[in-house]
C-alpha positions, 0 to 999 in steps of 0.5 A, spaced: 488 505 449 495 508 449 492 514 445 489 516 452 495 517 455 500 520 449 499 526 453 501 524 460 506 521 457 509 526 452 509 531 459 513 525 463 519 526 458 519 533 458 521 532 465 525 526 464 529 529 460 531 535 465 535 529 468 541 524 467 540 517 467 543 516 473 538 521 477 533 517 474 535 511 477 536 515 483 528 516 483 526 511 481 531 506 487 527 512 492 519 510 488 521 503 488 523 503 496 517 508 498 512 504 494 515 497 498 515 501 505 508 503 504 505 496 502 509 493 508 505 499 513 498 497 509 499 489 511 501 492 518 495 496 520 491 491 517 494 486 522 493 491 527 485 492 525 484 486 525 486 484 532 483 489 535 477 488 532 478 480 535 480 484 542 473 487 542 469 481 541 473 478 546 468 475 550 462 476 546 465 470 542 466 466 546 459 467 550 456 466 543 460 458 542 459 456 549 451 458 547 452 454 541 454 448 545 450 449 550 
C-alpha cells in the first residue's frame, strides 16, 4: 500500500523542505485548529438540522401519537 503513495509523499518533502521546523510547527498548530474548528461547525449544523426537522414535524407528530392512542 505505501508504494501507492511514494509519490505523494516524496512531493510532500520537497515542499517541506522549503521551511524550518518551526514554520512547520506552525502549520501543522493552524491544520490541527482548522481541523478541530470544523468538526465542532459539522456537530453544529447537524444539531440545527436536526431540530429543525423536528419544528417541522411539530404537530404532525404529535396528532399521529394521539391517533395511536386513541
Amino acid at each position: 500500500m505505501s508504494r501507492l503513495f511514494e509519490g505523494f509523499s516524496s512531493r510532500l518533502d520537497e515542499i517541506a523542505a522549503g521551511y524550518t521546523q518551526r514554520e512547520l510547527a506552525l502549520i501543522v498548530g493552524f491544520l490541527v485548529r482548522n481541523c478541530d474548528a470544523l468538526q465542532v461547525s459539522a456537530l453544529e449544523l447537524r444539531e440545527r438540522a436536526a431540530t429543525d426537522k423536528r419544528s417541522r414535524r411539530g404537530d404532525k407528530g404529535d396528532a399521529r401519537k394521539k391517533k395511536e392512542k386513541g
